[in-house]
C-alpha positions as CSV (number, residue, x, y, z in Angstrom):
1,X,0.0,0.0,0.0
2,X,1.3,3.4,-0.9
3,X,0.7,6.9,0.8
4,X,-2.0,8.8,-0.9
5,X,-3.2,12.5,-1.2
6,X,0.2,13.6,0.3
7,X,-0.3,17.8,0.6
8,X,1.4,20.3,2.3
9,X,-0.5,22.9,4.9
10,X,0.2,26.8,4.0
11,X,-0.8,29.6,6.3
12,X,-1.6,31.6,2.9
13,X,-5.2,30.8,1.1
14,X,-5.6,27.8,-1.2
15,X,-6.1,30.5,-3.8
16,X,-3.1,32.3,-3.2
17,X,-1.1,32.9,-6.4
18,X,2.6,31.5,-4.8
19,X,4.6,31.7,-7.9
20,X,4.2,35.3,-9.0
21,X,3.6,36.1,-4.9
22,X,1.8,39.2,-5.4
23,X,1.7,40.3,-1.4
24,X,5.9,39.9,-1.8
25,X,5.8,37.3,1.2
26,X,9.0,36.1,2.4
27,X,10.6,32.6,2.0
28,X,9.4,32.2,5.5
29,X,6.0,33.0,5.1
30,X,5.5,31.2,2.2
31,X,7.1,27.7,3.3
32,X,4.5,25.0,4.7
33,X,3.3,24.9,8.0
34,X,3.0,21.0,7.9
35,X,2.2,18.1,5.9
36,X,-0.6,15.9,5.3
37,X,-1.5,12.3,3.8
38,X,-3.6,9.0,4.1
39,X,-2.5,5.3,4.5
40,X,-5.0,2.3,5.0
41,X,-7.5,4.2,5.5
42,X,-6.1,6.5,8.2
43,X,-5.5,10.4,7.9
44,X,-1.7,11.7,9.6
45,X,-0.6,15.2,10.2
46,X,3.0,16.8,11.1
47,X,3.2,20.2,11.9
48,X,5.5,23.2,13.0
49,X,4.8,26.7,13.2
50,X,8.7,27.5,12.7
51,X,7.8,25.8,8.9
52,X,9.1,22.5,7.3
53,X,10.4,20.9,3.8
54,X,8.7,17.8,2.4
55,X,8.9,15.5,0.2
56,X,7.5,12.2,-0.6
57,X,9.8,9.4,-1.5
58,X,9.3,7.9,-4.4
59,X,8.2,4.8,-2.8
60,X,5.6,6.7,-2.5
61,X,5.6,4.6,1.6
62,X,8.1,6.9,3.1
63,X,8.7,11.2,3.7
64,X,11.7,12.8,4.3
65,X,11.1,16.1,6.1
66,X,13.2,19.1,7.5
67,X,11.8,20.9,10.5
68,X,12.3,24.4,11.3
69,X,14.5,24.6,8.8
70,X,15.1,28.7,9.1
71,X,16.5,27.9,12.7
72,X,19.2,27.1,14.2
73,X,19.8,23.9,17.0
74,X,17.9,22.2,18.7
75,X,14.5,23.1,16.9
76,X,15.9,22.4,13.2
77,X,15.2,18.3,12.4
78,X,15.9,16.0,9.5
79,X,14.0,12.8,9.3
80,X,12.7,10.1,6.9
81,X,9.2,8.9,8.4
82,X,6.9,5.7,7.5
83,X,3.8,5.7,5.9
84,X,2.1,5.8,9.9
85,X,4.2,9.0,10.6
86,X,7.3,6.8,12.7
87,X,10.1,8.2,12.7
88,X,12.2,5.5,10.0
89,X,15.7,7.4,10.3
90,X,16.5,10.6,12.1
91,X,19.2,12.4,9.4
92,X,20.7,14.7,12.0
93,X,21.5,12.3,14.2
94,X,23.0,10.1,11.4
95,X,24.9,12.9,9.9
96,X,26.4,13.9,13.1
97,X,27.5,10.6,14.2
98,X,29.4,10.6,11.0
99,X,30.9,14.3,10.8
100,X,31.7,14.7,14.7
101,X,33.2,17.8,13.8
102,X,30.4,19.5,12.6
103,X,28.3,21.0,15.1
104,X,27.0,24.1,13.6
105,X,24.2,22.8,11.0
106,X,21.4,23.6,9.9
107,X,19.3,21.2,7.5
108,X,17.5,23.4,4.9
109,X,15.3,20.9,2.6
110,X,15.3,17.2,1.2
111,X,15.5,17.0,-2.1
112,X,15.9,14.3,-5.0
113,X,18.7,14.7,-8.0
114,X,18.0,12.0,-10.3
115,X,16.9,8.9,-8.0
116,X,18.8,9.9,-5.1
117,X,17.7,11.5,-2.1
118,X,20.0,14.4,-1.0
119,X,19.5,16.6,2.1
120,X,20.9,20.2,2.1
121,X,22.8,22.0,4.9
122,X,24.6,24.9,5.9
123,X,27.6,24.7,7.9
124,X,28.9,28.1,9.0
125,X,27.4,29.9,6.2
126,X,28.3,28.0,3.5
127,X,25.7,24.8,1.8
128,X,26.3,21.6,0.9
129,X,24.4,18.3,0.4
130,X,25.0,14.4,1.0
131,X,23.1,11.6,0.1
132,X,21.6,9.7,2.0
133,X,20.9,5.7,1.3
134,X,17.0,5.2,2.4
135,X,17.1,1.4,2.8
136,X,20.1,1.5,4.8
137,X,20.4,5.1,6.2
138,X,24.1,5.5,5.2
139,X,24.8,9.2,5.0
140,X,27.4,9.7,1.8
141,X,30.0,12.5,1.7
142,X,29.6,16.2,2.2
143,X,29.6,17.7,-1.1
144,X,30.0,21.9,-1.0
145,X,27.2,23.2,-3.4
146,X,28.1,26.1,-5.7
């Protein structure tokens, strides 16, 4: 079974014309408040007022997600979460068991490039990415974005 009618909550009106952004809201204002699907039958919800970054796998069973992802620790999260919303493997954790060095992140958005899933971060001002192996949860090299 597959998650279905996977959307994502605005504080703006439905109607609200987000790609030409007509009221010049910020980034901030226009990101999602929260996500929302169906699995067997059963409606789920995540939310958080400081925003989040969603996507749905394409599995189409699992969601990687970024929380708070305009602040700084401990509210920003990075997490890939089952179909009934558990929490599969926690990113942040994974990444910083694997670059002990780097303390100062902040995880901005999942994202996929090609088939693989990549999750973006900035470390002291500057971005990079690293994939991120779902069926395992091996976190690959940090790669500096340009």
């Amino acid at each position: 079974m597959k998650i279905e009618k996977f959307s994502e909550i605005y504080s703006t009106d439905e109607t609200y014309d987000r790609v030409n952004n007509p009221d010049r809201l910020n980034v901030f204002e226009l990101s999602s408040l929260g996500i929302s699907w169906s699995y067997n039958g059963r409606d789920y919800t995540i939310t958080n007022e400081r925003r989040l970054n969603a996507i749905l796998l394409k599995s189409e069973i699992e969601i990687a997600l970024v929380e708070a992802p305009f602040d700084e620790n401990p509210k920003n999260k990075a997490y890939i979460v089952n179909s009934q919303g558990e929490i599969v493997w926690d990113i942040k954790e994974l990444f910083l068991a694997k670059h002990r060095n780097s303390r100062d992140v902040t995880f901005y958005y999942p994202i996929y490039e090609a088939l693989d899933l990549y999750f973006h971060i900035f470390i002291n001002n500057c971005e990079f990415r690293f994939l991120v192996n779902i069926v395992t949860g091996e976190i690959g090299e940090l790669l500096e974005c340009r």
